[in-house]
C-alpha positions in Angstrom: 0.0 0.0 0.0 2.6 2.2 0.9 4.7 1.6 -2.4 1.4 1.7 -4.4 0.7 5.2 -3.0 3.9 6.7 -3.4 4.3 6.8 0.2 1.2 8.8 0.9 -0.6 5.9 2.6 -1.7 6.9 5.9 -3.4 4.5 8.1 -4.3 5.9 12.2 -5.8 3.1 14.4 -8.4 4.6 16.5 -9.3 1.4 18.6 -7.8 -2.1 19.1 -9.8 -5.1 21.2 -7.6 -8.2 21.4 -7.6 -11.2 23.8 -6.2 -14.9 23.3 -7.2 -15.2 19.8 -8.8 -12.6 18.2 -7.3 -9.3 17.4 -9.1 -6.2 16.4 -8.2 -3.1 14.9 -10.8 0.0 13.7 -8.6 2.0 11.6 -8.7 5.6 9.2 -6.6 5.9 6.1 -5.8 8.4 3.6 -3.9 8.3 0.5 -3.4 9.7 -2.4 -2.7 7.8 -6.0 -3.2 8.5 -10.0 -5.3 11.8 -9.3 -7.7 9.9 -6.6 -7.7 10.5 -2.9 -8.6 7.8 -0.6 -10.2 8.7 2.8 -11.9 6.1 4.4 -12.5 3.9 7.8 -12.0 0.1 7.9 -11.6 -2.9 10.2 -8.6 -5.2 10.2 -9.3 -8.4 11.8 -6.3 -11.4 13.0 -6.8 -14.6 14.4 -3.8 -15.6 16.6 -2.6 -19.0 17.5 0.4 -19.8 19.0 1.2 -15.9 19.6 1.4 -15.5 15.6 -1.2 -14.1 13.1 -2.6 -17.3 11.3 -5.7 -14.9 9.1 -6.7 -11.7 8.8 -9.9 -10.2 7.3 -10.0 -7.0 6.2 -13.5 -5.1 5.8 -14.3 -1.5 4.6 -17.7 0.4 4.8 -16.9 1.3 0.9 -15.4 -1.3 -0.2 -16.4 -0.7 -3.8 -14.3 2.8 -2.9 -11.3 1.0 -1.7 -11.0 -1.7 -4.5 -11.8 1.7 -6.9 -8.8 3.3 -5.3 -6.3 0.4 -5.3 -7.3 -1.2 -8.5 
């Protein structure tokens, strides 16, 4: 995201919840790429096992937005 941006990718978390194996993270990012800007919340989710992240999920409000942006 970061190189696809041009370095302009800008995530702030705003809240995690975690416990044994479930990890939650509510985030805002902005970017900016080929003349679009991105500006947008989303939710990262991890499952843990073993203390490592075996999955993650990743959901946006927009997420026709978000593929927009990155595609």
């Amino acid at each position: 995201m970061f190189e696809l941006s041009g370095g302009t990718y800008s995530p702030e978390i705003h809240y995690i919840l975690a416990y044994d194996e479930h990890t939650v993270a509510l985030l805002h990012a902005t970017a900016k790429r080929n003349g679009k800007m991105l500006d947008q919340n989303y939710v990262l989710y991890f499952h843990i096992r073993d203390s490592k992240i075996v999955e993650t999920w990743e959901a946006c409000p927009d997420g026709a937005t978000w593929d927009e942006f990155w595609s």
